[in-house]
N, C-alpha and C positions, 0 to 999 in steps of 0.2 A: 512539367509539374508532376505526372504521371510518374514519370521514370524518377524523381525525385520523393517519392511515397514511397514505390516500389522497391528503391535502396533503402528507407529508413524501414521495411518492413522488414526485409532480407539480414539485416543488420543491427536489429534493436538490440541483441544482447551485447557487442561489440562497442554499439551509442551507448546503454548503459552501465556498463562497466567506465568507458572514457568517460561519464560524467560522474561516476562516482570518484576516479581520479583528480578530476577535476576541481571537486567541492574538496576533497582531501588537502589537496594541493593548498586552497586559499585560506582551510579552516588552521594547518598546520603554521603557514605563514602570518596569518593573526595573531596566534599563541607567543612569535617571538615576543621577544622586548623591544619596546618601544625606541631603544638609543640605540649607538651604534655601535662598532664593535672596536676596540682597540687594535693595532695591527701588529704590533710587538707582541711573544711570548718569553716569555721570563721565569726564571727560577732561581731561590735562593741559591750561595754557594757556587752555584754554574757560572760558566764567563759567557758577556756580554758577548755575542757572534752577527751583532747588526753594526751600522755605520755611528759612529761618533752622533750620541744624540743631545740635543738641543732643546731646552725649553720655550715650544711654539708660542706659550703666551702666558703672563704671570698667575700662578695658581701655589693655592696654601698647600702645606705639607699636611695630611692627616695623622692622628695619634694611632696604634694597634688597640687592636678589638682590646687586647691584654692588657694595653697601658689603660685605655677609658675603663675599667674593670676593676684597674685597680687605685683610681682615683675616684672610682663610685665607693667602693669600698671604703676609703679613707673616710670621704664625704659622710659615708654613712655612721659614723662611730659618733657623730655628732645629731643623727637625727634622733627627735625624741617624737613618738607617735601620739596621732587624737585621741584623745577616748570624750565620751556624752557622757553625763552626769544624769541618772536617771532621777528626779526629787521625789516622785509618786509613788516607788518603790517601798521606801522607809516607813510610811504613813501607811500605804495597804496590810504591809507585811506586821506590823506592829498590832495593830487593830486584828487580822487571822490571829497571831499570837492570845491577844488579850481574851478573846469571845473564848478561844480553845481552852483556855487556862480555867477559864471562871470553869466552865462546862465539869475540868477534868478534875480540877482540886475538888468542887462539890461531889463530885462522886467517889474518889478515892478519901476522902474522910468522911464520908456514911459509911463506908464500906469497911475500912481500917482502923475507925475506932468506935464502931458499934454503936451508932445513933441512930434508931431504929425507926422513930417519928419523929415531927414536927413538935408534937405536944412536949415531947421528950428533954433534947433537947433545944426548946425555946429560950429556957432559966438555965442551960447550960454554962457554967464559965469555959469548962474547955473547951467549947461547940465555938461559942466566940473569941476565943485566942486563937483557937486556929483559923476563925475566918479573917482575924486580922493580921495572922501572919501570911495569911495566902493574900491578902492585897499588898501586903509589902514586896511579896517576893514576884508579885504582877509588875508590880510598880519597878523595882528592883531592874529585873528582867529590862520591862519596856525602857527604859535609861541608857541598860546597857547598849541596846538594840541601836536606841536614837545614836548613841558615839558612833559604831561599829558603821551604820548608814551615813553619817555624817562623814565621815573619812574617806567611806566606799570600798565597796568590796570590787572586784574584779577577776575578769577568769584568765588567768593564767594562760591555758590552751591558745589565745591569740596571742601573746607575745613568745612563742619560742623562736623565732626569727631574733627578737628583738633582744631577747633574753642570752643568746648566745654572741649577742653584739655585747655582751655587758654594758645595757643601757640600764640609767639609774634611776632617771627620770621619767617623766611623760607629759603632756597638755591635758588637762582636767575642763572639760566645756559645759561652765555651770552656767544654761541661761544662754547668753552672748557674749559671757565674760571667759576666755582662759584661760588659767593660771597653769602654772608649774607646780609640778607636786614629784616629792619624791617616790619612788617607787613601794621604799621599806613601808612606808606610812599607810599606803593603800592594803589595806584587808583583801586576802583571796576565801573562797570558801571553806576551805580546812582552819586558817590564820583564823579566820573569826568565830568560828567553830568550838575553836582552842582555847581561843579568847574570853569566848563567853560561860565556857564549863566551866575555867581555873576561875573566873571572880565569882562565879556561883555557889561555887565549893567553898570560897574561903567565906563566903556572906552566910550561909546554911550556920556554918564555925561558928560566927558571932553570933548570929540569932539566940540560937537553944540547944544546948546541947543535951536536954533528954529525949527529945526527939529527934534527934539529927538523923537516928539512922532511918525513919521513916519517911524523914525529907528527903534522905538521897535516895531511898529508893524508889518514892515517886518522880524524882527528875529522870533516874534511870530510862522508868518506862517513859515518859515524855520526853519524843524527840525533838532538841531543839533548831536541827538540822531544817525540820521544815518552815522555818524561819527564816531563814538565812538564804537571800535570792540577789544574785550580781546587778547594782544598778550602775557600775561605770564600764561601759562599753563599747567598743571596739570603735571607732569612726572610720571607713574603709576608705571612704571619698576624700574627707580632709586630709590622711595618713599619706595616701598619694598623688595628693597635691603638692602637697609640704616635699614630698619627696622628690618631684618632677621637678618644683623651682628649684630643688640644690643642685638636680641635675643639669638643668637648663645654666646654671652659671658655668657649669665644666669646659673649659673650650675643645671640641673636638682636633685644633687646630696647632701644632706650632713650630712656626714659622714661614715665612715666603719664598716660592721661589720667579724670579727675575725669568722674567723674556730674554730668549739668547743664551741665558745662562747653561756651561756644561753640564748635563747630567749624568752620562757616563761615557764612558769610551769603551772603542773594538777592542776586547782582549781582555777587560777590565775584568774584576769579579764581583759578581752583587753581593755584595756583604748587605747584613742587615737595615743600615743606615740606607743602602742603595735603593734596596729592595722597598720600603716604606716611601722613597720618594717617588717610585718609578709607580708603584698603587696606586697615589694621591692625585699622580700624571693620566694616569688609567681608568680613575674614577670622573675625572673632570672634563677629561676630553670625553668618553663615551657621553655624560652630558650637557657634553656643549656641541657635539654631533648629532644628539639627540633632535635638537634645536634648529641647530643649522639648515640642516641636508634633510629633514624628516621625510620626505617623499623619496627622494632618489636612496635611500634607506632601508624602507617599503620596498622599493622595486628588486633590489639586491636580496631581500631576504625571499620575494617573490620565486624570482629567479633561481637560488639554492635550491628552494623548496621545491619547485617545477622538475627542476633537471632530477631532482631527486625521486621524488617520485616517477618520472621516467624513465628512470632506470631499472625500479622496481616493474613496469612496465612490460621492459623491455626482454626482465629477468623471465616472466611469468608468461611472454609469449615465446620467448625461445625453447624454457625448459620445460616450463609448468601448463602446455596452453590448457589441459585439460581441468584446470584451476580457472583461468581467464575467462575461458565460454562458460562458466557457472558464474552466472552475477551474484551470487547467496555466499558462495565461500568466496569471491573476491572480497566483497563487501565486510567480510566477518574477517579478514585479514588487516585491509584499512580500517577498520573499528578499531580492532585493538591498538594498531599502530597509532590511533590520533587520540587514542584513552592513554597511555603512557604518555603522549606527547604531552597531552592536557596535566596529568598527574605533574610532571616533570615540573611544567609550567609555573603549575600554581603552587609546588614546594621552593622555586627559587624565587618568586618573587614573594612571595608572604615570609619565608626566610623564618619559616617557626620552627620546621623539621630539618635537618641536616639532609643533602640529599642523600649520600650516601646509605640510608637507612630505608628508599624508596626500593625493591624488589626488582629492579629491572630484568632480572637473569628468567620475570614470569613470561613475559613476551615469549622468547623462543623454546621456552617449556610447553605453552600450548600449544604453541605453530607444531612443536617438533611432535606433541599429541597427535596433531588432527591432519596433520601432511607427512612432511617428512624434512630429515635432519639438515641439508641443503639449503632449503628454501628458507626454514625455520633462523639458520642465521646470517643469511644473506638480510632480511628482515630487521634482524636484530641491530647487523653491522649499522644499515640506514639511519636505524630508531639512534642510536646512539652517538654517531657522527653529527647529528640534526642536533640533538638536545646539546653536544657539545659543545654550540656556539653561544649558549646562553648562560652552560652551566659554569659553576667557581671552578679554576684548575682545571681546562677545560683538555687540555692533554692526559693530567693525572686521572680524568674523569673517564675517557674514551679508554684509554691505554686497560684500564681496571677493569669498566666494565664488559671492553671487547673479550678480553680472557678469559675471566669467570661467565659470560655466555657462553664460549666455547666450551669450557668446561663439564659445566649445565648439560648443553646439549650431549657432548660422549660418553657422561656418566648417563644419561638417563637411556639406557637402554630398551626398556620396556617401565612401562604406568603401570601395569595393572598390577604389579607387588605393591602393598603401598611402602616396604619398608624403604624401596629403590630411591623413592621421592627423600624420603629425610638421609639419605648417605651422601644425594643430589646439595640436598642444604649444607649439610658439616662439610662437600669439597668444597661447596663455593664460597663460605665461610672461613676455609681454610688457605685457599686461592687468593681470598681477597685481604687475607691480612700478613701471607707472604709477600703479596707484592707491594702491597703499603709499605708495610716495614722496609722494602728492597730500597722503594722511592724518598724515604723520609733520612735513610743513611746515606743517599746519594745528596740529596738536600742539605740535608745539617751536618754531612761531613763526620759525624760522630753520635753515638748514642747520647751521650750526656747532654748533647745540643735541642735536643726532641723535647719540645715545651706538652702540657698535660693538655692544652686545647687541640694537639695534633693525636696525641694520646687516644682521646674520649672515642674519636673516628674507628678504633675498635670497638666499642660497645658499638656506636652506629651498626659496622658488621654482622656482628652477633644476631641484632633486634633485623636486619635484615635478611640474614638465612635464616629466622626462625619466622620471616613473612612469605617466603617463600612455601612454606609450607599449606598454604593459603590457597595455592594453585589445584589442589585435589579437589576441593568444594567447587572450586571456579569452572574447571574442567566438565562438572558435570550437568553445572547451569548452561553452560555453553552449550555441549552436549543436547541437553533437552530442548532449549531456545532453538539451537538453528539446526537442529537433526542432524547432528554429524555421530560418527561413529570414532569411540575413545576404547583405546587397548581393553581396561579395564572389564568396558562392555562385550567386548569381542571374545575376552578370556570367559567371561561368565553366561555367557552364548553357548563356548564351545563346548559346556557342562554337557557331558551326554545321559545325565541326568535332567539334565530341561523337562519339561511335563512335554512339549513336542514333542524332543527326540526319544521321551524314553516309549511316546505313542509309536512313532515309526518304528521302533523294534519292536513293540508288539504287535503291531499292523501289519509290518509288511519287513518280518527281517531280514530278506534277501538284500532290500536294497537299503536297509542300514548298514548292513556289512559290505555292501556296494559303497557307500556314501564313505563309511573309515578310511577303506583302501583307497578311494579319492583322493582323498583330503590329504594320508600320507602323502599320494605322488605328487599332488599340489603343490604341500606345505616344501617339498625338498627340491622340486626343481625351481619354486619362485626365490628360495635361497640361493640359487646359482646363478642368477639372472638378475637378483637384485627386484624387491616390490616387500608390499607386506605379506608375511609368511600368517600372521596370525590370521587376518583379514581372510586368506586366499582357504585356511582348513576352515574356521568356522563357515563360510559360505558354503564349500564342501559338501559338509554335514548336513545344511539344510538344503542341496541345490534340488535335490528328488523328493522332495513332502508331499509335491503334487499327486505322486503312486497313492496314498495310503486310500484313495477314494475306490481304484479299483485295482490291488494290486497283485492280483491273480490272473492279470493280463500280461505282467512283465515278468521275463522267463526267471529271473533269479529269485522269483516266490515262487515259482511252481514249481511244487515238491511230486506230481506225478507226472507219468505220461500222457497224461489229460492237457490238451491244448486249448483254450477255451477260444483262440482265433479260428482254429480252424471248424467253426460254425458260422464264421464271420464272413463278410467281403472284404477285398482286400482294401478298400477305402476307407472302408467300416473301420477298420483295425487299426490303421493309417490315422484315423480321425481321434480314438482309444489314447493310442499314444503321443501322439502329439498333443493334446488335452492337461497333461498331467503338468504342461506347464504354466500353464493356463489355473490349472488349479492349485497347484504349488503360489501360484501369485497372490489367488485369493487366501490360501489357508496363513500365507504370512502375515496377510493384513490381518486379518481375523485374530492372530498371537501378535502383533502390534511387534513384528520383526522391525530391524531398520531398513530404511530405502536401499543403504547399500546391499544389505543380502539380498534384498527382494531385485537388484539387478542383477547379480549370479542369477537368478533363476531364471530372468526371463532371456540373459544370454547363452549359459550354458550349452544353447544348442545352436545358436543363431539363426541362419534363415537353410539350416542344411537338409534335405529332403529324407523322408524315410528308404531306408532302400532297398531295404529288403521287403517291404509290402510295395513300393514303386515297380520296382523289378519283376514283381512276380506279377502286378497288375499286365505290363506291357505284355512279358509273355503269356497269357493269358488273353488278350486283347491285342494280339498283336498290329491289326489292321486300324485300331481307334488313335484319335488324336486324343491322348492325355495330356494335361493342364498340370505339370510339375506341381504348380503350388497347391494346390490340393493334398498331397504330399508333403508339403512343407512345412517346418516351425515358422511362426510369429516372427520371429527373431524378437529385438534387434538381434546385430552382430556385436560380439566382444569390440567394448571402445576403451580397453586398458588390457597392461601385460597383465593383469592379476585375473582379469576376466578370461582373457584368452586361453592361460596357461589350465585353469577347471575345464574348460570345453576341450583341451585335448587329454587332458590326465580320465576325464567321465569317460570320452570315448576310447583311449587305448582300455580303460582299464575293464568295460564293458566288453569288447572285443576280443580281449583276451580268456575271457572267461567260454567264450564260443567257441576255442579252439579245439580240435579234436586232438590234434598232436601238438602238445604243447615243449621244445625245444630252444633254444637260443636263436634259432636260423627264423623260426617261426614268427616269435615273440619280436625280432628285430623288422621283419616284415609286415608283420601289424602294425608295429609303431611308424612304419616309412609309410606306410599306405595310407595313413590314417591321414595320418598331419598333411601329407603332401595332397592329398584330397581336399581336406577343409582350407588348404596355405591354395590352391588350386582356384574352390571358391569364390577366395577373397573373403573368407570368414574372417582374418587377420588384417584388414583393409584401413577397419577404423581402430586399431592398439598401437600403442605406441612398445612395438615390438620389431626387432630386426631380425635379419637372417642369423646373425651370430646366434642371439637368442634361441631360435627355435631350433637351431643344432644342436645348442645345451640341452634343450629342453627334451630332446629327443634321446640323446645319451644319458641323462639322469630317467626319462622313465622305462629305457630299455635294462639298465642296472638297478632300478627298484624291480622290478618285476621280477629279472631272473633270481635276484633275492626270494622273494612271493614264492615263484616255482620250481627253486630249486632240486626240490625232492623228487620232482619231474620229470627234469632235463638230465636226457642221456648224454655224456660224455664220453669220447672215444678213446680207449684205453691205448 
């Protein structure tokens, strides 16, 4: 039991990685569909390449999406929609009307014909002709109003659907009763509007014509616009009801076909007739397999799933293990994988979005962000092979989106442009609708043949490299959520305008000008070797922050002949500078650097002893027993080529500035002494660096440097 603790102690990141595969594994394999999977593949046009096939058991022919489409269509040129009969409308609205009128005629004729009091005109004859022609024209009005309500107004704005069916008619629902009613018949609000001006105008006409034009110009100002309020309207529930049972009579269906009966032969060609029966074959066995086999169904998609992700597995411990022993970034790798799987999932079974309009080319846009281009579609290929067993066209699916990830991935060369990302959208956009077109001409044999529901799959396109673009915001959520390091941020790190680095050159410019020339030999030999070059200068820059605390101990800020060690001991001094990484550690936390730079710093030196305050310790003492690691950095040791490759570029480049005769014979011997010292070590133990590597590594910083000093280096004439 002991020694069974003891392995799970030794090994918990390894146990928790395999169980996050694990859950992967079963959540992926739920997501399938439920039925099974047809074993034939087929395509229009193309010839039959399987055995003489037979119908296993009688099953209906189904109609094309196109044909039910265009029998809904027909169907519909006969529907006529609900509309509610509002009755309380007519009576509110009449009633506002009447109160408004009494209110306004009384004040526009005190006002317009100069009736000053009550006293005044009491015995007035005009005072009372006009009051009685303003109950007529109350009266008048409220009449009109009662027709105009009685017929019903309606808004228009819901029937333009209906409207460009040229429907004539509609259901009118007065009560529980409804009737037909023509369309012309019903008042909209402008119609009645209209309506009620022109018999206004002509009634004013007959009334009186010496005051007519005071009459019109009080209706002027009174709008009779707010009067006029839609009470037959729109029935949503009933409209589609009514609409569902004409659909419900459609038969999806027509005709049978017989058990035994041929349904094509080897060699044959699927013409469209074929094609439609060999679907209806494909729709009915998937759900009568669904039925049948349902566990032993389950287990097979189990099984795909399993193997699949074990090969991702297997991918990650061969190439990638230093991915593997991070349970953070495995996990952040399987997330995204089972978030597209899920996405994919729930667009083919809800069947509301077209898949093709799903972004899948974002998957190895971030992998290809936050790892690198290999892995990113090794990843992708998985993701897409998986979802091909569920998705429509499940060839034309894979085939499309295998290439435009490819694509994705060699265009994006670098994130932190952001223009790189949208040239990323327009090839895969452009990718994905050369090879549809490719696929649709091999299909229908001909342009002319390509129906406009194969058409629309371009705009899917479109709407999908313009989702793509989606991934810059995602990236950065990412980014902050699980602490990873994105180009973007590395670019704006390597600002040697940072409020850090513009400290460290005033702090201590020796070793900003130290830190540049780093970063160049860095940045050029991780190019020759293959890692991230941007990753490897920005750490660079910040691998020596730790000086700025005391940097009048490190010889490339001391601008005199003033030594301030040689006051020191040599342990003392030993202690000085091995510190500075130590303190470099903390001043990143402090600037809320990322974990990854903050690992440069604490590797750049690894576990390698000071040696020239060692050295000088022994002979000075040469009879004591000295304890190396007193002398020592913290480490750790570089556990990546990117880390490694800073700790020999710090040290050549440091070394080289020590020289007294600085020539080609020189400069080559620092660099051999150097590396083969720390490669000696075992400073390179834990990198995933070879010998080829550090040969490069050695020839690129022996050729940067005699660059550096060339003004130096004497040549033999």
């Amino acid at each position: 039991m002991r020694k069974f603790f003891t392995y799970i102690r030794e090994n918990i990141r390894l146990i928790i990685v395999v169980f996050l595969f694990v859950i992967s594994a079963i959540i992926i394999a739920y997501l399938f569909p439920r039925q099974g999977k047809f074993k034939y593949e087929f395509r229009k046009t193309e010839i039959w390449k399987h055995n003489d096939l037979k119908a296993p058991f009688d099953f209906p022919v189904y109609k094309s999406e196109s044909r039910i489409t265009e029998e809904k269509d027909s169907v519909m040129r006969f529907f006529k929609p609900y509309f509610t009969f509002d009755a309380y409308t007519a009576n509110e609205q009449i009633e506002k009307f009447q109160e408004t009128f009494d209110r306004k005629w009384s004040e526009y004729t005190i006002i317009e014909f100069k009736i000053d009091s009550e006293r005044e005109y009491q015995g007035n004859n005009n005072y009372n002709r006009l009051r009685e022609l303003g109950n007529q024209f109350r009266n008048y009005i409220s009449d009109q109003l009662r027709i105009i309500y009685l017929n019903g107004i309606i808004e228009t704005g819901n029937l333009q659907e209906e409207l460009e069916r040229e429907i004539i008619s509609v259901y009118v629902v007065k009560g529980n009763i409804g009737q037909e009613s023509e369309l012309a018949d019903i008042f909209t609000p402008k119609s009645a509007y209209e309506y009620l001006k022109m018999n206004l105008s002509q009634y004013i006409t007959e009334i009186n014509t010496y005051y007519i034009k005071r009459y019109r110009e009080f209706f002027r100002q009174f709008d009779l616009n707010d009067f006029i309020k839609v009470n037959v309207n729109y029935d949503e529930n009933k409209s589609e009801q009514a609409q569902k049972e004409m659909f419900d009579k459609i038969s999806l269906t027509r005709g049978m076909i017989q058990k035994g009966q041929l349904i094509i032969s080897n060699g044959e060609i699927v013409t469209n007739e074929k094609f439609r029966i060999l679907e209806s074959l494909k729709i009915e066995y998937e759900h009568q397999l669904g039925f049948m086999a349902n566990q032993l169904v389950k287990l097979g998609k189990l099984i795909l799933v399993s193997l699949s992700m074990l090969v991702i597995f297997l991918f990650l411990y061969n190439f990638r293990r230093e991915v593997l022993s991070d349970s953070m970034r495995t996990g952040f790798i399987l997330f995204l994988f089972i978030l597209i799987m899920i996405i994919a999932s729930v667009t083919v079974s809800l069947n509301k979005v077209h898949i093709y309009v799903i972004p899948f080319v974002i998957l190895p846009i971030i992998l290809r962000t936050f790892y690198d281009e290999r892995l990113a579609l090794f990843i992708h290929f998985i993701a897409i092979l998986l979802i091909g067993f569920f998705a429509p066209n499940s060839f034309e699916f894979v085939f499309l989106n295998s290439i435009a990830g490819m694509v994705a991935i060699f265009s994006l060369t670098n994130l932190y442009r952001r223009s790189k990302l949208v040239i990323t959208a327009l090839l895969v956009i452009a990718t994905y609708c050369l090879l549809y077109f490719g696929i649709l001409i091999v299909k229908e044999g001909t342009v002319a043949n390509i129906n406009y529901e194969e058409l629309t799959s371009f705009v899917w396109f479109g709407i999908n490299g313009t989702l793509i673009l989606i991934a810059y915001p995602l990236i950065y959520v990412f980014e902050k959520t699980f602490g990873f390091l994105s180009d973007a941020t590395l670019f704006e790190l390597s600002d040697t305008n940072q409020p850090l680095l513009r400290k460290l050159a005033e702090t201590a410019p020796g070793t900003f000008q130290h830190s540049l020339q780093v970063a160049n030999l860095a940045e050029e030999a991780i190019l020759k070797v293959g890692g991230d070059p941007l990753l490897v200068r920005t750490a660079a820059l910040y691998h020596d922050i730790g000086k700025m605390e005391n940097p009048i101990y490190y010889i490339e800020n001391q601008t005199s002949d003033i030594n301030p060690h040689d006051s020191l001991e040599f342990e003392e001094s030993a202690k000085i500078i091995i510190s500075h990484v130590e303190k470099g550690v903390e001043t990143a936390r402090k600037n809320n650097l990322p974990q990854a730079i903050i690992e440069f710093i604490k590797t750049h030196h690894g576990t390698t002893t000071v040696q020239y305050f060692y050295r000088s310790y022994i002979k000075k003492y040469p009879e004591e027993e000295v304890d190396a690691i007193r002398f020592s950095y913290p480490g750790p040791k570089p556990f990546s080529k990117e880390t490694a490759v800073l700790m020999m570029a710090d040290a050549v480049e440091a070394a080289s500035r020590s020289l007294k005769t600085i020539n080609e014979k020189t400069l080559e011997k620092t660099v051999e002494n150097i590396i083969n010292y720390q490669q000696k070590e075992g400073q390179y133990n834990n990198a995933n660096i070879t010998f080829r590597d550090i040969s490069t590594i050695k020839a690129v910083l022996l050729k940067r440097l005699k660059n550096i000093y060339h003004a130096r280096i004497e040549y033999p004439h």
